[in-house]
SEKEBA-193946 format. One record per residue: residue in three letters; x, y, z of N, C-alpha, C in turn. Coordinates in nm, 2 decimals. Layout:
REM SEKEBA-193946
ATOM  residu     n_X     n_Y     n_Z    ca_X    ca_Y    ca_Z     c_X     c_Y     c_Z
ATOM     Ala       X       Y       Z       X       Y       Z       X       Y       Z
...
REM end
This chain:
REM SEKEBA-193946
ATOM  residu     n_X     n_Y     n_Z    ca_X    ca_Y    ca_Z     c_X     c_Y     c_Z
ATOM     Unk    0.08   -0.12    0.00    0.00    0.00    0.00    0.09    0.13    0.00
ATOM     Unk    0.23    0.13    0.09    0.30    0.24    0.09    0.36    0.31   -0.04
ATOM     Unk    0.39    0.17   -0.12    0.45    0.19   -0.28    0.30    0.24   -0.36
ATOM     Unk    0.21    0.21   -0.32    0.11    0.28   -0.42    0.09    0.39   -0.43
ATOM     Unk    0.08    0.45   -0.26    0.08    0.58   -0.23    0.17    0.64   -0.29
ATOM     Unk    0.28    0.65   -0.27    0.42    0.73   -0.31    0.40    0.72   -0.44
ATOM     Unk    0.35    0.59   -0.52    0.35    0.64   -0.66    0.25    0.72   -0.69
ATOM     Unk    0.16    0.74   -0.64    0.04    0.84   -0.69    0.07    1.00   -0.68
ATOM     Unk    0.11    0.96   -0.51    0.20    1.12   -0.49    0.30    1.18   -0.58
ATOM     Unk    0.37    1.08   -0.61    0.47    1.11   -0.76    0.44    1.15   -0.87
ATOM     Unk    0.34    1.08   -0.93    0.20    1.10   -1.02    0.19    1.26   -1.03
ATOM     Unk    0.10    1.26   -0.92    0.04    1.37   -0.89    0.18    1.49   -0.87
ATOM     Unk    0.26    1.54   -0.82    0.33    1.62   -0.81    0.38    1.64   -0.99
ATOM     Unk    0.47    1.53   -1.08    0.45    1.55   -1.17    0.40    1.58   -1.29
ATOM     Unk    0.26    1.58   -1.22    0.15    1.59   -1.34    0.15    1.77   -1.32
ATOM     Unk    0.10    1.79   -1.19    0.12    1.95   -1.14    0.25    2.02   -1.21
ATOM     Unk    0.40    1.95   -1.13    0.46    2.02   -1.20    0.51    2.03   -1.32
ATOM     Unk    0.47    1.97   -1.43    0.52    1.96   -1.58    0.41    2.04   -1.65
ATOM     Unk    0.27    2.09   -1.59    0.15    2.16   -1.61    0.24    2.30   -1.61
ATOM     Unk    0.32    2.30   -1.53    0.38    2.47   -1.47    0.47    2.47   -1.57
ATOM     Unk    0.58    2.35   -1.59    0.66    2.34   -1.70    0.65    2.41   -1.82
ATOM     Unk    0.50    2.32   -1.89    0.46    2.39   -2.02    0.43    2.49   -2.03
ATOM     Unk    0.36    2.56   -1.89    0.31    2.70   -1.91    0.45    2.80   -1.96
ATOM     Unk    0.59    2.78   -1.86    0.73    2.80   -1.86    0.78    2.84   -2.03
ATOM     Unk    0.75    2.69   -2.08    0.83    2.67   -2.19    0.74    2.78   -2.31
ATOM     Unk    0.63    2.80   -2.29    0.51    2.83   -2.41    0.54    2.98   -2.41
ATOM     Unk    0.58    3.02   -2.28    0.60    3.20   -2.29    0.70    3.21   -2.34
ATOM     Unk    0.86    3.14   -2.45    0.92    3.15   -2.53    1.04    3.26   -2.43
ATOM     Unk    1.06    3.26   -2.31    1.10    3.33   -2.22    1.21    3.22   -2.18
ATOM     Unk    1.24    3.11   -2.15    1.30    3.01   -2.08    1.25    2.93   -2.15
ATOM     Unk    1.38    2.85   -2.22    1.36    2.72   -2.31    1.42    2.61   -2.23
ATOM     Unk    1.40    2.49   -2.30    1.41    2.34   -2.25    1.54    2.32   -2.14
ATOM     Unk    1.64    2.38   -2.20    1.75    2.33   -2.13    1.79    2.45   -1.96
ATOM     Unk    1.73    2.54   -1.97    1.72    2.64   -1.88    1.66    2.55   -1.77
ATOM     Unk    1.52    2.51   -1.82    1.45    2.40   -1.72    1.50    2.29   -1.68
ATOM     Unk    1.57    2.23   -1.74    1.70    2.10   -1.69    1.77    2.17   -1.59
ATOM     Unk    1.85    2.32   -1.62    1.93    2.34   -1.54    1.91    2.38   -1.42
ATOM     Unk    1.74    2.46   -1.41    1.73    2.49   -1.26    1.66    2.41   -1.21
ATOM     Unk    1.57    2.33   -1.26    1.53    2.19   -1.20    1.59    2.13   -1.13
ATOM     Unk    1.74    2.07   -1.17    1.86    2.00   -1.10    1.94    2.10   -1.01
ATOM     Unk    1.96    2.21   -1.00    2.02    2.27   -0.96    1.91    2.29   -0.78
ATOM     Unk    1.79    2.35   -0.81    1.65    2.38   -0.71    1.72    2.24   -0.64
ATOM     Unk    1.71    2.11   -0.67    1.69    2.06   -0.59    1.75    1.96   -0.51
ATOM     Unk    1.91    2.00   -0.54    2.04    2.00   -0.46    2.02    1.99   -0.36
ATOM     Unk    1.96    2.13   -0.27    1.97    2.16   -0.13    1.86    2.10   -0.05
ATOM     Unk    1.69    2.01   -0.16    1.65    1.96   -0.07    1.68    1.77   -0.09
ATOM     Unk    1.74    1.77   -0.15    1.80    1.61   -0.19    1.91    1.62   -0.08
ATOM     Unk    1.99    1.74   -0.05    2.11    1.70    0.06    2.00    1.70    0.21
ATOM     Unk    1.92    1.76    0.22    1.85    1.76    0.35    1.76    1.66    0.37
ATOM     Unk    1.72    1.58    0.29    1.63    1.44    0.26    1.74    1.36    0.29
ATOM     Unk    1.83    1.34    0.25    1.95    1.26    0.30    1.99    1.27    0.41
ATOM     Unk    2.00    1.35    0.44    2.10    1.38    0.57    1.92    1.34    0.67
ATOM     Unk    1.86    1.40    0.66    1.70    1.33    0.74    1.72    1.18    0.75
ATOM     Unk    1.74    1.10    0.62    1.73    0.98    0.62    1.82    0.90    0.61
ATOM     Unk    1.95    0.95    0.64    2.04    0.86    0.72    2.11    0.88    0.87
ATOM     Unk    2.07    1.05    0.91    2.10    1.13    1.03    1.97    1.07    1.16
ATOM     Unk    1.85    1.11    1.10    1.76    1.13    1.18    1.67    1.00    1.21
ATOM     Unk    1.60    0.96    1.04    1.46    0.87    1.06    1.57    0.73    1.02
ATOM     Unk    1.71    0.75    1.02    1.78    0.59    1.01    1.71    0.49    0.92
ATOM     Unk    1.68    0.59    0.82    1.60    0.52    0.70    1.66    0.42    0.56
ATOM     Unk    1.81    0.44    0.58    1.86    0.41    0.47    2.02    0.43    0.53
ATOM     Unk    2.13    0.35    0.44    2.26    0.34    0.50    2.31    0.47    0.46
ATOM     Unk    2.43    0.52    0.57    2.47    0.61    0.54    2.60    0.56    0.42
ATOM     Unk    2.69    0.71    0.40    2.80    0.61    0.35    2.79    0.57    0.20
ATOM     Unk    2.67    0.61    0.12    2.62    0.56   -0.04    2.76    0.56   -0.08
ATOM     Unk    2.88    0.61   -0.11    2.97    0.61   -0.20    3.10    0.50   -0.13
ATOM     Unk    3.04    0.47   -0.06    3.13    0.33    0.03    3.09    0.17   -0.07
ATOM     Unk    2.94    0.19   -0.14    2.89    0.07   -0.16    3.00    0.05   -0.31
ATOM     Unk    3.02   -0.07   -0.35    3.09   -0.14   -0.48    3.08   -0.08   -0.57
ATOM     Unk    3.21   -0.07   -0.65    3.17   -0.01   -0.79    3.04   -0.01   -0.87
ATOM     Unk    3.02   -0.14   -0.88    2.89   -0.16   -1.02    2.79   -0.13   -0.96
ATOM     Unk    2.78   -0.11   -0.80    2.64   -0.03   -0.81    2.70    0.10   -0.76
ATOM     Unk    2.76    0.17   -0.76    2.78    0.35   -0.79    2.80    0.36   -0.94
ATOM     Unk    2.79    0.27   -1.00    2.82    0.30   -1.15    2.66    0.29   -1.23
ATOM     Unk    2.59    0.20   -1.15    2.47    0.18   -1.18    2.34    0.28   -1.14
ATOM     Unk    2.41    0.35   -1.02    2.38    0.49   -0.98    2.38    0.61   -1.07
ATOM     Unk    2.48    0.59   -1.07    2.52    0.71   -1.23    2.53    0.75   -1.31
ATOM     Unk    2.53    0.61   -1.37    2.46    0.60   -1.52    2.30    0.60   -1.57
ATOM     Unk    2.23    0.55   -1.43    2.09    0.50   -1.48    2.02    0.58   -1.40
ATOM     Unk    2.04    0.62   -1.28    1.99    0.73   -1.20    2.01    0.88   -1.23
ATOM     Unk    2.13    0.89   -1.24    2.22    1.04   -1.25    2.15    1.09   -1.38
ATOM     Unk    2.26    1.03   -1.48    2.24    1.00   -1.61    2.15    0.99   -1.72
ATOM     Unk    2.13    0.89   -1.66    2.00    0.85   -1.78    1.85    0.86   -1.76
ATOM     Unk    1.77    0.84   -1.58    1.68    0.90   -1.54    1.68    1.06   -1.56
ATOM     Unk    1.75    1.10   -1.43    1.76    1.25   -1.37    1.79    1.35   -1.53
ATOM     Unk    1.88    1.34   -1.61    1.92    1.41   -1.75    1.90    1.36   -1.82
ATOM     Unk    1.90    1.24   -1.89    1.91    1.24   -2.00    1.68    1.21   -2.06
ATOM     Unk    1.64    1.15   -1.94    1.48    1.16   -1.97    1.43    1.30   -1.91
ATOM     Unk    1.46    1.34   -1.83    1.41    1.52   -1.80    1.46    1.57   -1.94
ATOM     Unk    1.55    1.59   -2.02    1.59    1.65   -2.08    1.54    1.63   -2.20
ATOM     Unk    1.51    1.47   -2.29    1.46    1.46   -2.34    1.24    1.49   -2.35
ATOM     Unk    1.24    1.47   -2.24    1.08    1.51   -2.18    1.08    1.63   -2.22
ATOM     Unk    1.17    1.79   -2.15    1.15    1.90   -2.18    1.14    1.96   -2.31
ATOM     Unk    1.22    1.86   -2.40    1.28    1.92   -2.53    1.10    1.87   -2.60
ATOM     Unk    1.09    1.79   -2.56    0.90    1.72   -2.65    0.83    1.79   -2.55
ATOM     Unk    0.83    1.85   -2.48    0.70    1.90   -2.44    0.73    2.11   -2.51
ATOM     Unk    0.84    2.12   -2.53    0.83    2.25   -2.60    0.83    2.25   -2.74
ATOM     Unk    0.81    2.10   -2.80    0.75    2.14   -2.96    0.57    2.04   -2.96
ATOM     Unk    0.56    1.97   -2.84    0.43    1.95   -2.86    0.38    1.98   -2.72
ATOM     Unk    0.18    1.94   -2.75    0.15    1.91   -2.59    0.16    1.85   -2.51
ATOM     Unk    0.14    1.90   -2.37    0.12    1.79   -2.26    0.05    1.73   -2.27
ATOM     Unk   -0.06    1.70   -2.31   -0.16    1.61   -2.31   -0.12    1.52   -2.43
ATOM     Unk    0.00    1.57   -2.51    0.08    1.42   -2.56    0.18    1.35   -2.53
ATOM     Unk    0.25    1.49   -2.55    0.38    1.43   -2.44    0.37    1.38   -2.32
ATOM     Unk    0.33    1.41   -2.20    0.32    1.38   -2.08    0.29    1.24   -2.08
ATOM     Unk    0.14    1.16   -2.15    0.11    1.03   -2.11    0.26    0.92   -2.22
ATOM     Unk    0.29    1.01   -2.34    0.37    0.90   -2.35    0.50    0.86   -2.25
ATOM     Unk    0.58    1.00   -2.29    0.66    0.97   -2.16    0.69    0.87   -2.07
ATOM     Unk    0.56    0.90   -1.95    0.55    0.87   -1.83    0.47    0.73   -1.84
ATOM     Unk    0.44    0.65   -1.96    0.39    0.55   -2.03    0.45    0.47   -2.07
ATOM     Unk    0.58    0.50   -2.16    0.71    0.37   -2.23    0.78    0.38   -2.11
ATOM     Unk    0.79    0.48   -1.97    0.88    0.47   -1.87    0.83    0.35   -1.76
ATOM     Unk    0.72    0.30   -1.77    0.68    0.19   -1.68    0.65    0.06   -1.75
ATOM     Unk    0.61    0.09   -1.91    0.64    0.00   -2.00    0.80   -0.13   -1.98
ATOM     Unk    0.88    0.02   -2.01    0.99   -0.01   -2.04    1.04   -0.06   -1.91
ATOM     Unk    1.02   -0.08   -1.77    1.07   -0.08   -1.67    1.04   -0.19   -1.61
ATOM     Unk    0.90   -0.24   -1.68    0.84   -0.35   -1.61    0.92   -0.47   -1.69
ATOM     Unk    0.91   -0.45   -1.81    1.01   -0.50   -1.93    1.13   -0.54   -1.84
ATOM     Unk    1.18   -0.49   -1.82    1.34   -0.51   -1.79    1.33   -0.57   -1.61
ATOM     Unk    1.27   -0.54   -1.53    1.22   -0.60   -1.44    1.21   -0.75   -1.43
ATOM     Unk    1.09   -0.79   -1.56    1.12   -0.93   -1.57    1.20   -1.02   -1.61
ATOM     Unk    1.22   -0.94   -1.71    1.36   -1.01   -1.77    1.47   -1.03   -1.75
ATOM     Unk    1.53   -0.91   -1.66    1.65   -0.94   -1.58    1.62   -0.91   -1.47
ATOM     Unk    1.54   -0.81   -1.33    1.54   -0.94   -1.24    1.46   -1.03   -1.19
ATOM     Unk    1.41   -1.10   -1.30    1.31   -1.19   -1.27    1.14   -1.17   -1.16
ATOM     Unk    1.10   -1.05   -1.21    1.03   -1.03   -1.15    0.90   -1.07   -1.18
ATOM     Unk    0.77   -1.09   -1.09    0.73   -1.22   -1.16    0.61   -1.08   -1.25
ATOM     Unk    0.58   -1.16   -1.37    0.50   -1.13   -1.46    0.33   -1.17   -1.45
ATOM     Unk    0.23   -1.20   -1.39    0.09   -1.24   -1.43    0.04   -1.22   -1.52
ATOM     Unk   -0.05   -1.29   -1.57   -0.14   -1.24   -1.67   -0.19   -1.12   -1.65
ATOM     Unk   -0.28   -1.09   -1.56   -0.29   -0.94   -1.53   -0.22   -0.87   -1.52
ATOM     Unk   -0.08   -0.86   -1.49    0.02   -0.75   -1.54    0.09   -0.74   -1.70
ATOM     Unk    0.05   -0.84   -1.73    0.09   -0.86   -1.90   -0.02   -0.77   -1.94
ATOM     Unk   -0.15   -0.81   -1.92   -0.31   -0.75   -1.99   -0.24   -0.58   -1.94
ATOM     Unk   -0.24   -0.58   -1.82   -0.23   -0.44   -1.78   -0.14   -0.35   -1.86
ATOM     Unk   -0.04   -0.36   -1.92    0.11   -0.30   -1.98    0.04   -0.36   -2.12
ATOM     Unk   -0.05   -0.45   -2.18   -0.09   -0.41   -2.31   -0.17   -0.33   -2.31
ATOM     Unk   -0.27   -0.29   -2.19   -0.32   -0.21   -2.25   -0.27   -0.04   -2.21
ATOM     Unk   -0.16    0.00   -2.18   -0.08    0.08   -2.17    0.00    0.12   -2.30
ATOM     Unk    0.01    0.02   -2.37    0.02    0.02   -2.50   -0.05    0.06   -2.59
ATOM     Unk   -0.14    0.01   -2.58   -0.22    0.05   -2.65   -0.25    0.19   -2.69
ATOM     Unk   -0.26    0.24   -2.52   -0.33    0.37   -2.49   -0.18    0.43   -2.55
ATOM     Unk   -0.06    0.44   -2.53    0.04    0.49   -2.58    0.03    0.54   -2.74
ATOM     Unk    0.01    0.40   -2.83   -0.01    0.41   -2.96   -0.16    0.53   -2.96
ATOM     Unk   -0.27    0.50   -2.91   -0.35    0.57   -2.91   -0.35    0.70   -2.92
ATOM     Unk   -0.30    0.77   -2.85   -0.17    0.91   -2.76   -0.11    0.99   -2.91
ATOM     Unk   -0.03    0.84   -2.94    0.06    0.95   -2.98    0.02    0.95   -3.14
ATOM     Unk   -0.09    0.89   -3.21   -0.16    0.89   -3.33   -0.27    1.01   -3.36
ATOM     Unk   -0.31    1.02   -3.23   -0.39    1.17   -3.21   -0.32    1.30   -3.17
ATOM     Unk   -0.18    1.31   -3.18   -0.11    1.40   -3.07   -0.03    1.49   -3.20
ATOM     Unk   -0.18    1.58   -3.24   -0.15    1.68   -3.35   -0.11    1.80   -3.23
ATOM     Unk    0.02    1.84   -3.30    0.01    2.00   -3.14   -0.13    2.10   -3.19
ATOM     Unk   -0.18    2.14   -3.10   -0.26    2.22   -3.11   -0.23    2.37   -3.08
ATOM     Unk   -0.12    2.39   -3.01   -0.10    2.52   -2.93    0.00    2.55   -3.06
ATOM     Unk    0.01    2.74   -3.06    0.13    2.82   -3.15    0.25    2.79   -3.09
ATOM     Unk    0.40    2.77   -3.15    0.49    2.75   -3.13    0.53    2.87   -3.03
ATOM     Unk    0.62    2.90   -2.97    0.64    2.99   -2.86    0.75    3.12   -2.93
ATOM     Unk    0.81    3.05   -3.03    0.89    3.11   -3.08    0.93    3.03   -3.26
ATOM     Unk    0.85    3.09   -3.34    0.83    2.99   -3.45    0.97    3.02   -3.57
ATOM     Unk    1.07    3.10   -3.51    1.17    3.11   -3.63    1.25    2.96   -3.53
ATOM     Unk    1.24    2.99   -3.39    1.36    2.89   -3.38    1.30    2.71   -3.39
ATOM     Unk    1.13    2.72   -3.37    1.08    2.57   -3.40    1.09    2.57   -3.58
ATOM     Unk    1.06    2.64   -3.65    1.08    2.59   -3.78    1.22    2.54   -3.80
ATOM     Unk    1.37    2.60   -3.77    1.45    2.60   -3.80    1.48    2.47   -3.72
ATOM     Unk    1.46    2.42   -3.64    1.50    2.28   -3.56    1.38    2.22   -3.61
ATOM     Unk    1.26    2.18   -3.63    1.21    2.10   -3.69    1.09    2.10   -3.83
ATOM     Unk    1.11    2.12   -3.89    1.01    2.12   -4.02    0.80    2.08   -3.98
ATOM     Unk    0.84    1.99   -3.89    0.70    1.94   -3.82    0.65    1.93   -3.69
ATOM     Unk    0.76    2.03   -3.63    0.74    2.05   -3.49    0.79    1.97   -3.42
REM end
């Protein structure tokens, strides 16, 4: 029940905050990568105080993270750092400022549990049901669905620099 919550809460904060995102990106004032930078930057100081809470105070988690083995601080960094934290923020930002949220957002946040559940099973053997198979096809579905109707509706924010980077938005 705790994992459900937290995922809803997660849900929910990023559904809020990627709403504020696009409003951001659409006033042609602060583009994509501006938003990577103060995004990661904002939340330095409360990522050090969540830590320090939950290895100082609520003994929630080991202190010492850079003590643990190579392959997992490498696995940290590449797939957390890297490839979650930058390289999918960054990619997310860059599609939600030539299309909409109401396209961008569900694919996104759609091949990212796809893709997770995928690799879950596969390598670590996590168990798969028919009901979680049915469930993730039809997340598919709705994906393909999404992104077959996902004409942008809104004016470009700045249309010399979207024409010049994409011919089709």
């Amino acid at each position: 029940m705790k994992a459900i919550l937290f995922a809803l809460l997660g849900g929910l904060c990023w559904g809020v905050g990627e709403f504020f995102t696009k409003q951001v990106l659409l006033s042609g004032k602060i583009g994509p990568w501006a938003v990577v930078m103060v995004r990661i930057v904002a939340v330095v100081p409360l990522a050090v105080l969540a830590y320090w809470l939950a290895t100082s105070v609520l003994k929630s988690e080991p202190r010492a993270f850079w003590t643990a083995p190579a392959p997992i601080l490498t696995k940290l960094l590449l797939g957390s750092a890297l490839m979650a934290g930058f390289g999918g923020v960054a990619f997310f930002y860059l599609g939600l400022k030539f299309g909409d949220i109401s396209t961008v957002k569900p694919i996104a946040l759609g091949v990212s549990p796809v893709v997770g559940a995928f690799l879950g099973w596969y390598i670590l053997k996590e168990s798969m049901p028919p009901i979680k198979v049915a469930g993730i096809a039809l997340m598919i579905a709705g994906l393909v669905m999404v992104a077959i109707s996902g004409k942008s509706t809104h004016a470009p924010s700045n249309t010399a620099e979207t024409s010049a980077t994409s011919p089709n938005r």
